[in-house]
mmCIF file as Biopython writes it, N, C-alpha, C and O atoms, coordinates in Angstrom:
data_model
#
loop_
_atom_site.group_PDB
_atom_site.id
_atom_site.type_symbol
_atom_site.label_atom_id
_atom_site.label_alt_id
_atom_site.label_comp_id
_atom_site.label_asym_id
_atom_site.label_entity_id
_atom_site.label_seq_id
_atom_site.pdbx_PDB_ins_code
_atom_site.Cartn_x
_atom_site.Cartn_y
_atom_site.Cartn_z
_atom_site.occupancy
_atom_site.B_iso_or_equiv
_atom_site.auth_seq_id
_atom_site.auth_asym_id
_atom_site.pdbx_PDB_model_num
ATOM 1   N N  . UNK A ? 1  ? -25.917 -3.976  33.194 1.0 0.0 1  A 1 
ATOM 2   C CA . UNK A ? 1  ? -25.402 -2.998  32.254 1.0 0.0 1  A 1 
ATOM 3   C C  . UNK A ? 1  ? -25.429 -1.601  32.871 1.0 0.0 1  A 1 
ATOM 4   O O  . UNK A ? 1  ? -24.497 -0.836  32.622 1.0 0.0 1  A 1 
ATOM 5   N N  . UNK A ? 2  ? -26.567 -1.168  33.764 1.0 0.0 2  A 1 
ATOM 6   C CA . UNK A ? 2  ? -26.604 0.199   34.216 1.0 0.0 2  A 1 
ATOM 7   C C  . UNK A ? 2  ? -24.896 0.403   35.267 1.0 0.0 2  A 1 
ATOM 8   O O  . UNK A ? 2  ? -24.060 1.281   35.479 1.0 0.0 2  A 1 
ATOM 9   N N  . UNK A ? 3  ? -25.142 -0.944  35.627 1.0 0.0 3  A 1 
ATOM 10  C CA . UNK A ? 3  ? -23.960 -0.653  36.887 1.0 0.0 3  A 1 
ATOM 11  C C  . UNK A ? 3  ? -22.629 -0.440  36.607 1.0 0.0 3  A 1 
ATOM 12  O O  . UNK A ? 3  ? -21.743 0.006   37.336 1.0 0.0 3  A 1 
ATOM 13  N N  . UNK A ? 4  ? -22.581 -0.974  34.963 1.0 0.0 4  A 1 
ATOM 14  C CA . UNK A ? 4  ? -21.755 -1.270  34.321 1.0 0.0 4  A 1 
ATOM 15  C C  . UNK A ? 4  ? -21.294 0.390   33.185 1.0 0.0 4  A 1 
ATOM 16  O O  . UNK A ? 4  ? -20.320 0.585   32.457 1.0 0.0 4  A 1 
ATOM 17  N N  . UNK A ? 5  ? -22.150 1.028   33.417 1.0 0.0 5  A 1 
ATOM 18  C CA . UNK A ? 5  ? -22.054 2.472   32.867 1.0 0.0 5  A 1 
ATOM 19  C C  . UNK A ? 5  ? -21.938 3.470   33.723 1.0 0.0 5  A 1 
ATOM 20  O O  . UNK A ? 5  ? -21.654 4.629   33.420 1.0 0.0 5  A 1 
ATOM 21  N N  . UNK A ? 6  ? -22.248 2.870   35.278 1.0 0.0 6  A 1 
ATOM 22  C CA . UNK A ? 6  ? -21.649 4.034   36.570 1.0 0.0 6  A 1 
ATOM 23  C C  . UNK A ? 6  ? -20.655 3.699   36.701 1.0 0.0 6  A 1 
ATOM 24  O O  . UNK A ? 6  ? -20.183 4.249   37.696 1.0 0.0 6  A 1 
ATOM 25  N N  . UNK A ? 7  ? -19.749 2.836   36.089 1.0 0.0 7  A 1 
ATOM 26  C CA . UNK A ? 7  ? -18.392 2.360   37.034 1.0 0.0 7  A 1 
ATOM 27  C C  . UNK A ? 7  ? -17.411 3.228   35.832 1.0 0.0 7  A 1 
ATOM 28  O O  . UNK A ? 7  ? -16.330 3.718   36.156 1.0 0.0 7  A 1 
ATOM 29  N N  . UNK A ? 8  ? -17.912 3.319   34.552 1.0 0.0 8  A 1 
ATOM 30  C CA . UNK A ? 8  ? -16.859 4.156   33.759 1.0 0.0 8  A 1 
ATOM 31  C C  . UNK A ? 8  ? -16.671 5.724   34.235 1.0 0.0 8  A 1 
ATOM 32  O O  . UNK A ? 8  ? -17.593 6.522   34.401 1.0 0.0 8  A 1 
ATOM 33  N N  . UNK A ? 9  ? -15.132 6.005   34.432 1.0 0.0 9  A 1 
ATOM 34  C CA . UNK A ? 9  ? -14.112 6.947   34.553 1.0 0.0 9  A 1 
ATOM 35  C C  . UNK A ? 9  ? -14.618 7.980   33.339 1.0 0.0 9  A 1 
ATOM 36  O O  . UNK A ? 9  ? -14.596 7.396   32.256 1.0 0.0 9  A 1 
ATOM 37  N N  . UNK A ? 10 ? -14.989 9.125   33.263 1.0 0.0 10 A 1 
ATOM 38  C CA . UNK A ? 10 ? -15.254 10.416  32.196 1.0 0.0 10 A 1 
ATOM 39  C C  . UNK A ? 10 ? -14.565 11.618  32.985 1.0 0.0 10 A 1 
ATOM 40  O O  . UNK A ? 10 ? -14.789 11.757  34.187 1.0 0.0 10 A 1 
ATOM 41  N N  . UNK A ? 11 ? -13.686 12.521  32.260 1.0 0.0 11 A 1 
ATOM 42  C CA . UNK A ? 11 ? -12.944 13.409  32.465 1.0 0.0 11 A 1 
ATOM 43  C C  . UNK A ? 11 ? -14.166 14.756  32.113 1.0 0.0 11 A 1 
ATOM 44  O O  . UNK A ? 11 ? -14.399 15.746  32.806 1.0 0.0 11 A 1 
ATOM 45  N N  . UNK A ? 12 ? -14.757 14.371  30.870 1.0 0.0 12 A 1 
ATOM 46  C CA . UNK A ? 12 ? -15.706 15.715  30.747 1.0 0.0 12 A 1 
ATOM 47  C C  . UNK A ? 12 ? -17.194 15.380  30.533 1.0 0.0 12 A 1 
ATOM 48  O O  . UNK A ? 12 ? -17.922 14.517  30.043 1.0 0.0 12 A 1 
ATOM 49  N N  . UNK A ? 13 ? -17.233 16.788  31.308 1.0 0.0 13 A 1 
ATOM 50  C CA . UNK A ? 13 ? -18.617 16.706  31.679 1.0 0.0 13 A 1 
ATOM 51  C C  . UNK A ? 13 ? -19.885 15.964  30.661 1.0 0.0 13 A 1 
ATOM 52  O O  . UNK A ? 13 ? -20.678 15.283  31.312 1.0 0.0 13 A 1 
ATOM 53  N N  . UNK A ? 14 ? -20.114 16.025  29.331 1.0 0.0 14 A 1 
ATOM 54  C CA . UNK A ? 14 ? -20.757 15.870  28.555 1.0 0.0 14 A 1 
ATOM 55  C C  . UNK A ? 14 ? -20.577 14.043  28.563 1.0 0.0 14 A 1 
ATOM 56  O O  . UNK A ? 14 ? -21.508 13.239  28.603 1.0 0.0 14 A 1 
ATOM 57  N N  . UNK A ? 15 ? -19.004 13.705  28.509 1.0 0.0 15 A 1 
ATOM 58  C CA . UNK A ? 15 ? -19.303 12.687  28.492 1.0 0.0 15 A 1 
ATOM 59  C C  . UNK A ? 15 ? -19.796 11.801  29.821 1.0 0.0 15 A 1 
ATOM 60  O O  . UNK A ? 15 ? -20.387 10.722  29.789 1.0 0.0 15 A 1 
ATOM 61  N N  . UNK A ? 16 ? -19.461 12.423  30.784 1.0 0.0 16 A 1 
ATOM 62  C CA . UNK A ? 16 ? -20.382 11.644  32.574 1.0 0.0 16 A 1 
ATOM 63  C C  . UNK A ? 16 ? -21.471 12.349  32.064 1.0 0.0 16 A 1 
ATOM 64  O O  . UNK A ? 16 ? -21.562 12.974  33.120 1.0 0.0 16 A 1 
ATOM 65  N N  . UNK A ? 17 ? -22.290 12.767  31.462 1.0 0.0 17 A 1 
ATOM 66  C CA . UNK A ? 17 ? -23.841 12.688  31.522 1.0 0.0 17 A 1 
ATOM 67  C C  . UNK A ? 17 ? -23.971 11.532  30.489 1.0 0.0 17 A 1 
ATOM 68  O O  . UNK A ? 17 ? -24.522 10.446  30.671 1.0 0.0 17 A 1 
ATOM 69  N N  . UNK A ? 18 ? -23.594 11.808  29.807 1.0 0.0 18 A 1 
ATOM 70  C CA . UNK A ? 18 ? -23.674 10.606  28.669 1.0 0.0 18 A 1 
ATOM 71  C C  . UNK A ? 18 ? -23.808 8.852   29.082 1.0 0.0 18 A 1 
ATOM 72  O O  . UNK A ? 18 ? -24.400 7.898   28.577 1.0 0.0 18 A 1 
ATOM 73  N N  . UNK A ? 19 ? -22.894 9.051   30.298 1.0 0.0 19 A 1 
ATOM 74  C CA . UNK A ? 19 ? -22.953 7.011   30.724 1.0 0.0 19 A 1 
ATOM 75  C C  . UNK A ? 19 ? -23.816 7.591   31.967 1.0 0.0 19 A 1 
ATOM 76  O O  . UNK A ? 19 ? -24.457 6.655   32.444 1.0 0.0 19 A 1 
ATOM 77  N N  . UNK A ? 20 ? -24.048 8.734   32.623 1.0 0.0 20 A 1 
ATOM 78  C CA . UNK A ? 20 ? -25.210 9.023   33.549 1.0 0.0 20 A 1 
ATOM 79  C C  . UNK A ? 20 ? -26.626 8.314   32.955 1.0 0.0 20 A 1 
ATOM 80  O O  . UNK A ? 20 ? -27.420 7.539   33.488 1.0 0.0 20 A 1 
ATOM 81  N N  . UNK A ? 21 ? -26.586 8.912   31.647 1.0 0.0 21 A 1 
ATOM 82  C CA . UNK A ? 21 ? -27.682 9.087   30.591 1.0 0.0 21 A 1 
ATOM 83  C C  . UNK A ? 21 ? -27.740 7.299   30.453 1.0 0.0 21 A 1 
ATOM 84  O O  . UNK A ? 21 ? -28.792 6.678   30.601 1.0 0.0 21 A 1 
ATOM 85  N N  . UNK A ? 22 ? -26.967 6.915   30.274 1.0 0.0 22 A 1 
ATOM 86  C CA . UNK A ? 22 ? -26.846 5.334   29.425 1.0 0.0 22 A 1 
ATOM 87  C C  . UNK A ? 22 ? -27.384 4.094   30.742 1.0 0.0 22 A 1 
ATOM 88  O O  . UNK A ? 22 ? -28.037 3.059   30.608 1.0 0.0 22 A 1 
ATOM 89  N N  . UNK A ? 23 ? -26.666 4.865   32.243 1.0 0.0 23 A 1 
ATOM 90  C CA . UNK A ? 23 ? -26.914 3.943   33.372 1.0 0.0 23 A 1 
ATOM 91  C C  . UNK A ? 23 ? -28.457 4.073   33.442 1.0 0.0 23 A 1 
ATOM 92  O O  . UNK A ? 23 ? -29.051 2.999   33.546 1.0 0.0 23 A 1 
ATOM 93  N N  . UNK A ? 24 ? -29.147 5.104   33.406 1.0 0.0 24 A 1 
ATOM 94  C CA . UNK A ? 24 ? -30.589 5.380   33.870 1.0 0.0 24 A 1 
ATOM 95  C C  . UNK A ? 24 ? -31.378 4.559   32.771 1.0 0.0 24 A 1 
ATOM 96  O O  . UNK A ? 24 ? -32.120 3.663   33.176 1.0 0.0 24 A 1 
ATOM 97  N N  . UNK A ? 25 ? -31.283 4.776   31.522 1.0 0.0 25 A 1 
ATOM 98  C CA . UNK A ? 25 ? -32.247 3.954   29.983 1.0 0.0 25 A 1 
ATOM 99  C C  . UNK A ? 25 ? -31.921 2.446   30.672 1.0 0.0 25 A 1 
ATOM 100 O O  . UNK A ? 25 ? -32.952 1.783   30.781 1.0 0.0 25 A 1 
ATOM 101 N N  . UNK A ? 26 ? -30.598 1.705   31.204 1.0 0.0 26 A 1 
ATOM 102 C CA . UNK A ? 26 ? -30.650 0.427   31.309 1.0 0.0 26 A 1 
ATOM 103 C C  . UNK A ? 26 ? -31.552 0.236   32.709 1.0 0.0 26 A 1 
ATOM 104 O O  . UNK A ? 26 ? -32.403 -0.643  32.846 1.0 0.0 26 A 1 
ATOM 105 N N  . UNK A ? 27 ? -31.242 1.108   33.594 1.0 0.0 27 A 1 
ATOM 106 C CA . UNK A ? 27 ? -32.399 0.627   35.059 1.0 0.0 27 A 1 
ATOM 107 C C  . UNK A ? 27 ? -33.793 0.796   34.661 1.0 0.0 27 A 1 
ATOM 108 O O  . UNK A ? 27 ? -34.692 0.051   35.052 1.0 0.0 27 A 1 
ATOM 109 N N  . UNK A ? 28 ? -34.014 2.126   33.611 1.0 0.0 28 A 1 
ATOM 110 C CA . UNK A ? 28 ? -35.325 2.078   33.462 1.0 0.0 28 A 1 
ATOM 111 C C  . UNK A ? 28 ? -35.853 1.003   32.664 1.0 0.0 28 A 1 
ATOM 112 O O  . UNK A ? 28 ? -36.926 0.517   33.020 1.0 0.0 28 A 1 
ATOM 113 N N  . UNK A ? 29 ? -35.217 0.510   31.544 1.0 0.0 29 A 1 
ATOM 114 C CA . UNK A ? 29 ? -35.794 -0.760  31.231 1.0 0.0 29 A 1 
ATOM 115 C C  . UNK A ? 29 ? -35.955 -1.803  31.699 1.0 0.0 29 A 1 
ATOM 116 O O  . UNK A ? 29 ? -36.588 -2.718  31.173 1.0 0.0 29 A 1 
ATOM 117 N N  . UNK A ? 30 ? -35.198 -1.841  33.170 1.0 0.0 30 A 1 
ATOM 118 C CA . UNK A ? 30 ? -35.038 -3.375  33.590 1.0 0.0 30 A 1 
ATOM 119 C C  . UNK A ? 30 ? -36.568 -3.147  34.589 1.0 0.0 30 A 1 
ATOM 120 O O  . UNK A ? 30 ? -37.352 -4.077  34.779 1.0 0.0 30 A 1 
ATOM 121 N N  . UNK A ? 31 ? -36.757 -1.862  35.099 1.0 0.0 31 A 1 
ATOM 122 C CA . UNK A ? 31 ? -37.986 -1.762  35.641 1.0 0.0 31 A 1 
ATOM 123 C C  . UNK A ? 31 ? -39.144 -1.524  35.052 1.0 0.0 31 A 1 
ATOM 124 O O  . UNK A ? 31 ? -40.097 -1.614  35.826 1.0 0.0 31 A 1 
ATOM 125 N N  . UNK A ? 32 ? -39.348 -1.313  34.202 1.0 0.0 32 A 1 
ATOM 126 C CA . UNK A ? 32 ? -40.056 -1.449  32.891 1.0 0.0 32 A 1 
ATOM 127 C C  . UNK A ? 32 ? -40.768 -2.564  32.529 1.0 0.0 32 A 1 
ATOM 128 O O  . UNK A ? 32 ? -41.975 -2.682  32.318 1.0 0.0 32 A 1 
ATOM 129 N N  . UNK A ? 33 ? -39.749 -3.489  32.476 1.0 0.0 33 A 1 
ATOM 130 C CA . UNK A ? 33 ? -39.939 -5.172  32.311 1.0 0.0 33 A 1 
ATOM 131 C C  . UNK A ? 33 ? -40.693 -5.757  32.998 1.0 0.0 33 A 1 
ATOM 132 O O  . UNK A ? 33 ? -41.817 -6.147  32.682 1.0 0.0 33 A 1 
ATOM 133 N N  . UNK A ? 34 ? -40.097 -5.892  34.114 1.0 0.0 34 A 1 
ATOM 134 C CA . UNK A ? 34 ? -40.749 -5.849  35.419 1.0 0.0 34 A 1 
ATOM 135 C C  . UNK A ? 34 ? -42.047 -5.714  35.798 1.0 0.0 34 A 1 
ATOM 136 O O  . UNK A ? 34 ? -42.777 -6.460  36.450 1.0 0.0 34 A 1 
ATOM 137 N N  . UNK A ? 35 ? -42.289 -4.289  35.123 1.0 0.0 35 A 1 
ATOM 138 C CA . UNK A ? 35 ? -43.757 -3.872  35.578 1.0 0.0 35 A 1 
ATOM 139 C C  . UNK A ? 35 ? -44.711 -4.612  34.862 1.0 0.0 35 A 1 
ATOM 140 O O  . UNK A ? 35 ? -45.625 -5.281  35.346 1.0 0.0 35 A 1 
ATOM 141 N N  . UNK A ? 36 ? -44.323 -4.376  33.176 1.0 0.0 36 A 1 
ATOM 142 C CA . UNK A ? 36 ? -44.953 -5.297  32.236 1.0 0.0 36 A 1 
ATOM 143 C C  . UNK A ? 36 ? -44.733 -6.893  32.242 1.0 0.0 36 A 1 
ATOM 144 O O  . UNK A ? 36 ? -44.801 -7.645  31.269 1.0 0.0 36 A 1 
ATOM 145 N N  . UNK A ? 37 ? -44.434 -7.243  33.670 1.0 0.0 37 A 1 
ATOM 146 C CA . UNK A ? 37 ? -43.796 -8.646  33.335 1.0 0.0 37 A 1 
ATOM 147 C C  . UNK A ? 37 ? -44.006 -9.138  35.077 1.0 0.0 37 A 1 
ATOM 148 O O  . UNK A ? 37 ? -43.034 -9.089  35.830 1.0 0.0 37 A 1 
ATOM 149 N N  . UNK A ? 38 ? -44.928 -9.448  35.411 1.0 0.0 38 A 1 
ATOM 150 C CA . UNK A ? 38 ? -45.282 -9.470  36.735 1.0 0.0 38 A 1 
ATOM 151 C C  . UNK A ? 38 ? -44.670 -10.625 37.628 1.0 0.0 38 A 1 
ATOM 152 O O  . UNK A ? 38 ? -44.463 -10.853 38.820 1.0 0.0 38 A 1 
ATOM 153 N N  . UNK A ? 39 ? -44.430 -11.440 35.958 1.0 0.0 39 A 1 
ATOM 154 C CA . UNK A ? 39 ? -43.888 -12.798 36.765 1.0 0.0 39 A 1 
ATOM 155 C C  . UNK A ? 39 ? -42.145 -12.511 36.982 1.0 0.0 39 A 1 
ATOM 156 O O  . UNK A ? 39 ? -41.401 -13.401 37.393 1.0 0.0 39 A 1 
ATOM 157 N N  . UNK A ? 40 ? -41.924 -11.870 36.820 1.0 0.0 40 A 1 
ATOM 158 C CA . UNK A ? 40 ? -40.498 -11.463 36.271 1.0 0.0 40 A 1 
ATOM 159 C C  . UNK A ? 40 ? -40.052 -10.880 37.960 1.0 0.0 40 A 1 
ATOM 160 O O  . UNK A ? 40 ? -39.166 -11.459 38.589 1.0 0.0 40 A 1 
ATOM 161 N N  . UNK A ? 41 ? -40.766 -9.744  38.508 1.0 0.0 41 A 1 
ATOM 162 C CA . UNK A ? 41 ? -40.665 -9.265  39.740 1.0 0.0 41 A 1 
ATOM 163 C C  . UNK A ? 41 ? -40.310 -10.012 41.070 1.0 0.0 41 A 1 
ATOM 164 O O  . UNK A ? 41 ? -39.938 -9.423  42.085 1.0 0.0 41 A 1 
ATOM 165 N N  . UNK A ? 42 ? -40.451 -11.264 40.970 1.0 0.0 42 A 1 
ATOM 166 C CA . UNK A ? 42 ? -40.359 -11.887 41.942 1.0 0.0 42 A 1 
ATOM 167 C C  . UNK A ? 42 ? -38.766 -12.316 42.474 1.0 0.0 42 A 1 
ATOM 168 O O  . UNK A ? 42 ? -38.209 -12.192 43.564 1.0 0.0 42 A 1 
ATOM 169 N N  . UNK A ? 43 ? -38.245 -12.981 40.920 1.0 0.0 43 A 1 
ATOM 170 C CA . UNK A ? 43 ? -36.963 -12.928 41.030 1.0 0.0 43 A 1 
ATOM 171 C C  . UNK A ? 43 ? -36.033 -12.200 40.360 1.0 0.0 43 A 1 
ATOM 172 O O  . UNK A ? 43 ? -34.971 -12.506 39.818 1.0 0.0 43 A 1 
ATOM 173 N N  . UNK A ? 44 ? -36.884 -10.736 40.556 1.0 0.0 44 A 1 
ATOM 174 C CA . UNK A ? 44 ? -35.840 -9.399  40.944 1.0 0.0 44 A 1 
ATOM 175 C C  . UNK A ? 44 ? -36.134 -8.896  41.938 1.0 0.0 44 A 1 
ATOM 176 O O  . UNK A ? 44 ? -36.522 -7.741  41.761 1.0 0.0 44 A 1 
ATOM 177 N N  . UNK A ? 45 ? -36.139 -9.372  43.433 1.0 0.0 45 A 1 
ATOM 178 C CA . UNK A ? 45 ? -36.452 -8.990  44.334 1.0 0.0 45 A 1 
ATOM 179 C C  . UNK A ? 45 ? -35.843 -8.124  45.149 1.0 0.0 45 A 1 
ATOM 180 O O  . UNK A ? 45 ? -36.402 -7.188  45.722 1.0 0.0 45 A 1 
ATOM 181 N N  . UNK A ? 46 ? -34.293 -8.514  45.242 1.0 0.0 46 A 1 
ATOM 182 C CA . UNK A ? 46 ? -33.399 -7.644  45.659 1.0 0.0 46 A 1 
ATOM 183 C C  . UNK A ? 46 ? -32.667 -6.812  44.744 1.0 0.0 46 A 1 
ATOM 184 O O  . UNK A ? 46 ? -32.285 -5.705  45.122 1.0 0.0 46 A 1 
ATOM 185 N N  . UNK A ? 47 ? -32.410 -7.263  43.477 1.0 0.0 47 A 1 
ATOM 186 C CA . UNK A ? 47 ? -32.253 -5.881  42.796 1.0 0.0 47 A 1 
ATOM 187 C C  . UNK A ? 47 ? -33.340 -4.916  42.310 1.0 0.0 47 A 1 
ATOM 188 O O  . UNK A ? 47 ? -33.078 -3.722  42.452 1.0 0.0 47 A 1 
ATOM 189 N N  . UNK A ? 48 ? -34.547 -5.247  41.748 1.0 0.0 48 A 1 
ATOM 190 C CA . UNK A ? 48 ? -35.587 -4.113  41.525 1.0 0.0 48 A 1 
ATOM 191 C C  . UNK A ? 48 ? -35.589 -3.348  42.301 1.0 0.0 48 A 1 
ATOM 192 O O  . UNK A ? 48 ? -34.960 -2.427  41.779 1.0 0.0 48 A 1 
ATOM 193 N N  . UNK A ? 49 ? -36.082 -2.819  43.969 1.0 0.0 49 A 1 
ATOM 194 C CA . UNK A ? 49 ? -36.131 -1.924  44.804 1.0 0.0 49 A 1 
ATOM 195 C C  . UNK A ? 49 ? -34.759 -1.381  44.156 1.0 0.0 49 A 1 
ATOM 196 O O  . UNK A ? 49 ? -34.998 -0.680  43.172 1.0 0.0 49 A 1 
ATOM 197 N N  . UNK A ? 50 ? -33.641 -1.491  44.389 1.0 0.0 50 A 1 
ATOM 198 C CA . UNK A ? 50 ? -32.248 -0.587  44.337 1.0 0.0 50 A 1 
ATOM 199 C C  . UNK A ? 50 ? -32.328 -0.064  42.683 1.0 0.0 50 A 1 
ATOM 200 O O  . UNK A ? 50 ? -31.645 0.938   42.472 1.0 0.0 50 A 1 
ATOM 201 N N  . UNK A ? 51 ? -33.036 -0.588  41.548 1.0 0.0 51 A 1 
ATOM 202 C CA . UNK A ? 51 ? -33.194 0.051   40.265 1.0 0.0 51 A 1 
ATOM 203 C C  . UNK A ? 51 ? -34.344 1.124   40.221 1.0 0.0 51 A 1 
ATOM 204 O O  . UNK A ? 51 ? -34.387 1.823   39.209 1.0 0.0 51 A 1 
ATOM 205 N N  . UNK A ? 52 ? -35.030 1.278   40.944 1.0 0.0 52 A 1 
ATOM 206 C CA . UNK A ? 52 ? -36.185 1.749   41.019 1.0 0.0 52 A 1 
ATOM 207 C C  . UNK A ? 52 ? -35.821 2.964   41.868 1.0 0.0 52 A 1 
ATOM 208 O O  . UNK A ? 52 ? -36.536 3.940   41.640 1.0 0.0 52 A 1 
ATOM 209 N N  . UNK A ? 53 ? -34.866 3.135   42.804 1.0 0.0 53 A 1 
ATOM 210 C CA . UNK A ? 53 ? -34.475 4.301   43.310 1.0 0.0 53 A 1 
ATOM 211 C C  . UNK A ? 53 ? -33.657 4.436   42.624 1.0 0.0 53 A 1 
ATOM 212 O O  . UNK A ? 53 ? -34.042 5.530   42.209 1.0 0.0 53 A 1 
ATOM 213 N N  . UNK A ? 54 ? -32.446 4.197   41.887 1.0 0.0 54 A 1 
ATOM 214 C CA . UNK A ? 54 ? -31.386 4.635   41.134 1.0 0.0 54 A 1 
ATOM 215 C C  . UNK A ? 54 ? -32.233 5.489   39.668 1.0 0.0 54 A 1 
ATOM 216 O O  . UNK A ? 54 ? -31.839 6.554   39.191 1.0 0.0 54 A 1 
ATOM 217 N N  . UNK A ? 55 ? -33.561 4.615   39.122 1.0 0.0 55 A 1 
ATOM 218 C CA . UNK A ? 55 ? -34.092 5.611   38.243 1.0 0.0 55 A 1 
ATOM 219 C C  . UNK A ? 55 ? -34.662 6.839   39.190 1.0 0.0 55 A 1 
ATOM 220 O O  . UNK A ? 55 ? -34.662 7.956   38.671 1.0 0.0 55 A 1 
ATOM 221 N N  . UNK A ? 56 ? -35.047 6.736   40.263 1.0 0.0 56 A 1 
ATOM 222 C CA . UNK A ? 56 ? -35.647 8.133   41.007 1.0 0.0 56 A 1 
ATOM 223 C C  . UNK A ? 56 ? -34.560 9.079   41.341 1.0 0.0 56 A 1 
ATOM 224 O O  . UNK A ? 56 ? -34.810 10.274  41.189 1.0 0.0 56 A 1 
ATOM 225 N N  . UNK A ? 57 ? -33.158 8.660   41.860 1.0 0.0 57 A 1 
ATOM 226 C CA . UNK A ? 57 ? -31.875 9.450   41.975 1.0 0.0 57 A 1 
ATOM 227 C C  . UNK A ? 57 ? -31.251 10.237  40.616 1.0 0.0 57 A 1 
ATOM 228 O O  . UNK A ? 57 ? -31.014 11.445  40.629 1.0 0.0 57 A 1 
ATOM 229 N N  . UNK A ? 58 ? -30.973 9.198   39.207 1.0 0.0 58 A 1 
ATOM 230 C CA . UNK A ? 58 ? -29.798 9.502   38.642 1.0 0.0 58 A 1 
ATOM 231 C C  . UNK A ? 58 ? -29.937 10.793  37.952 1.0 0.0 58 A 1 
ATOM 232 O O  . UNK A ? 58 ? -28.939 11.416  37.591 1.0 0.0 58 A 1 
ATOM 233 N N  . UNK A ? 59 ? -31.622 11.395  37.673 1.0 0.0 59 A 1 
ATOM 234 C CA . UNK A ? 59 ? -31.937 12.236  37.243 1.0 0.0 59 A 1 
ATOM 235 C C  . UNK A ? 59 ? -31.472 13.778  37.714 1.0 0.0 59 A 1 
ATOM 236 O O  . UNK A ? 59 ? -31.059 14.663  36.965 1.0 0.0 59 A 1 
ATOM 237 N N  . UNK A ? 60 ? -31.672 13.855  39.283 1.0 0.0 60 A 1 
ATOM 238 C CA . UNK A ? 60 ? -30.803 14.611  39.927 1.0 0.0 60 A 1 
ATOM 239 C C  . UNK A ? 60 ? -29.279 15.052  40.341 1.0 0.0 60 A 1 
ATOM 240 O O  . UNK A ? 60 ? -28.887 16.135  40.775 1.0 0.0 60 A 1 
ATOM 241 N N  . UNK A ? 61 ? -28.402 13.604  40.004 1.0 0.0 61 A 1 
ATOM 242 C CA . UNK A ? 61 ? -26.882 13.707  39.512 1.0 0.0 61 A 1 
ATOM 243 C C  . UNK A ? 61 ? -27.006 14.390  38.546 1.0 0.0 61 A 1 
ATOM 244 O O  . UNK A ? 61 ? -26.417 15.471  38.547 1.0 0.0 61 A 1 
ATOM 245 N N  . UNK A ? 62 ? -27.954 13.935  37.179 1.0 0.0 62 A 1 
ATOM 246 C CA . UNK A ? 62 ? -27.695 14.871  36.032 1.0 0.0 62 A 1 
ATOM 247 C C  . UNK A ? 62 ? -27.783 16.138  36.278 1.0 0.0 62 A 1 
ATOM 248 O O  . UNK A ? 62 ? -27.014 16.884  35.671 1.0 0.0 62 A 1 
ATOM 249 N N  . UNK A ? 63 ? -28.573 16.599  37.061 1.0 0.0 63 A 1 
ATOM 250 C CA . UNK A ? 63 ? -28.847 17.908  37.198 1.0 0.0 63 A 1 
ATOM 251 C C  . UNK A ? 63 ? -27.932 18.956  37.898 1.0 0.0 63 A 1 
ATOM 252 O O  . UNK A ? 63 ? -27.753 20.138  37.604 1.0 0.0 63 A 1 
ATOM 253 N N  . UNK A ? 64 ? -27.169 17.879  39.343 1.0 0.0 64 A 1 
ATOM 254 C CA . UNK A ? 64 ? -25.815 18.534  39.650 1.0 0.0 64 A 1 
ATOM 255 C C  . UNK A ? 64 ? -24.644 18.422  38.694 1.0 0.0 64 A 1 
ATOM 256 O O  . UNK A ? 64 ? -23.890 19.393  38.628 1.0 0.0 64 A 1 
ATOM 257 N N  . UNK A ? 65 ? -24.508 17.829  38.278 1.0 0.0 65 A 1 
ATOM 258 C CA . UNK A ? 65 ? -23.462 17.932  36.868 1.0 0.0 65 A 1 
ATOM 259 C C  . UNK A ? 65 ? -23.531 19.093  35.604 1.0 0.0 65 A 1 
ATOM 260 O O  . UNK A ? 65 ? -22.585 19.791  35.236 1.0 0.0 65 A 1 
ATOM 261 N N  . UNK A ? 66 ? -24.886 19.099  35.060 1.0 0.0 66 A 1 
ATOM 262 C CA . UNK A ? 66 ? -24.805 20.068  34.358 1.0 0.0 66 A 1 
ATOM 263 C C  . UNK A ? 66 ? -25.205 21.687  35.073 1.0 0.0 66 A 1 
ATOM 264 O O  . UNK A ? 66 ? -25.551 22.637  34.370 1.0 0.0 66 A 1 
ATOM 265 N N  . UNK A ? 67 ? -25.089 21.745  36.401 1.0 0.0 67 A 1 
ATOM 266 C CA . UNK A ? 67 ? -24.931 23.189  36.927 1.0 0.0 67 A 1 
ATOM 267 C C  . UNK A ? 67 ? -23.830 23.411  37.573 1.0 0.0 67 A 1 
ATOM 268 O O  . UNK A ? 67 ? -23.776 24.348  38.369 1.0 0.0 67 A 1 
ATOM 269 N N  . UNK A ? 68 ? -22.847 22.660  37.366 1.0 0.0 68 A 1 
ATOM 270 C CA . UNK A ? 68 ? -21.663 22.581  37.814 1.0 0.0 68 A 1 
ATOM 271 C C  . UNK A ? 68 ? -20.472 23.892  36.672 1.0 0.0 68 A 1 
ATOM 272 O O  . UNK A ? 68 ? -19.450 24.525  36.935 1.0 0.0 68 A 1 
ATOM 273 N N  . UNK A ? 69 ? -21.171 23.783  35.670 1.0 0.0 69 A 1 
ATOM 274 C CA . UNK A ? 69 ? -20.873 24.611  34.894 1.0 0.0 69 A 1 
ATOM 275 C C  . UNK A ? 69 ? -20.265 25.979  35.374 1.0 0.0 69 A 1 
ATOM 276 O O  . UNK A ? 69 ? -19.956 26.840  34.550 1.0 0.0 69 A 1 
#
């Protein structure tokens, strides 16, 4: 679902923070899970690492976006 909210097209700004906003809540929950879910980690092996930096990145897109202003 996160990957699935970076791939949507937004013309204004408010709304690309908005599926910015929507991609990050779905990675952070899937790592979330994860953490609380130990057995779960194993076979998210190759996607967890890449969700786990995308929650450490997307925060900073937001931040170039709304100073773009």
């Amino acid at each position: 679902m996160g990957r699935l909210w970076s791939k949507k097209i937004s013309m204004a700004q408010e709304e690309k923070l908005e599926d910015i906003k929507n991609t990050l809540e779905n990675y952070k929950f899937l790592v979330d899970y994860c953490d609380r879910n130990a057995d779960c980690a194993p076979l998210m092996s190759l996607e967890l690492p890449v969700c786990r930096e995308m929650v450490d990145l997307l925060p900073y897109k937001m931040q170039r976006i709304r100073n773009q202003v």
